[in-house]
Structures are given as C-alpha cells and as structure tokens.
N, C-alpha and C positions, 0 to 999 in steps of 0.2 A: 121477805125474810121471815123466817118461822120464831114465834118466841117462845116460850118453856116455863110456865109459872105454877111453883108450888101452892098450894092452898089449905086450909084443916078440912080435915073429913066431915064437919058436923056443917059445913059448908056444899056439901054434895046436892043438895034438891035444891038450892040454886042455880045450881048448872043450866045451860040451857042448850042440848049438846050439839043444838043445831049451828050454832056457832063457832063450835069449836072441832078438831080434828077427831079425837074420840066419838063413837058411834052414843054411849052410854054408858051409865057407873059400871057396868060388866067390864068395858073395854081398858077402863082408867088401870095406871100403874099407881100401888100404893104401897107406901113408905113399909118394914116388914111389923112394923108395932101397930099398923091402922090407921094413926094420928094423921098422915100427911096423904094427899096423890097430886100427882103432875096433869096439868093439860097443856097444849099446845093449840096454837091457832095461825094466822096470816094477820087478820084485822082484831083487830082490841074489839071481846065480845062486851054485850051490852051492859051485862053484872058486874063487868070491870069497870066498866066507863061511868056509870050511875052510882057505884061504891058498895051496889049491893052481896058482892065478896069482896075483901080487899087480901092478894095475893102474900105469902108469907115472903117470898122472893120473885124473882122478874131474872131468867135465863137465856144464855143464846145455845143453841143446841149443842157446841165444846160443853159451854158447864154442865148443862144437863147430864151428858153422858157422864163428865168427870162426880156428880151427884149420887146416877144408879151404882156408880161402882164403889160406895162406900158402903160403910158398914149398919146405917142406917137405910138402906134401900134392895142392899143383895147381900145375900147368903156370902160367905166368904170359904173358899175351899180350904181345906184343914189339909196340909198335908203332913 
C-alpha cells in the first residue's frame, strides 16, 4: 500500500528521491504558498525512519486526494 506524507519545503535536500516515487524536487507537488509538498512511497524511506525529516502528516491516497482539492493545494475555479 502506497502512503502519502506532507512535509515543509525547507525539508527538500533531505529527500533522497531514490526512495521515494517522485523522480526529484522538479517532480514533487507543492502546497500553492510553497510551505508544503507531498511524497509518496511503498517502504518508509530512510529520512523517515532515522527522524532525519519528520512528516507534517502520514496519508492514505483517499486523503491525499481529498488534500490536493482544498484550498491550500489547488486553485479553486470561480464561477
């Protein structure tokens, strides 16, 4: 099962993207103020495990989605 974990930005060069489903900070989705981006993985990467980022939240891909579709993550159409 895929998990879904928010993180802060000033957190990004710990990443190590080999472990994670993103390719690199290019690929990552990020919150639309900057502060935040999601990654995704199968196995808890190592920066998780050792405490070298500690995740803002811990997601299953339901929440995730119900996440990108707030107002904090996607543009909201005006109609």
């Amino acid at each position: 099962m895929r998990t879904y974990v928010t993180i802060n930005i000033s957190d990004i060069s710990n990443i190590d993207f080999s472990e994670v489903v993103e390719t690199s900070a290019d690929t990552i989705r990020k919150s639309l103020d900057g502060t935040q981006f999601i990654i995704k993985y199968n196995t808890e990467p190592s920066f998780i495990t050792n405490g070298t980022v500690v995740p803002l939240q811990t997601l299953t891909h339901s929440e995730a989605l119900i996440l990108m579709q707030t107002a904090d993550w996607s543009e909201q159409l005006v109609e």
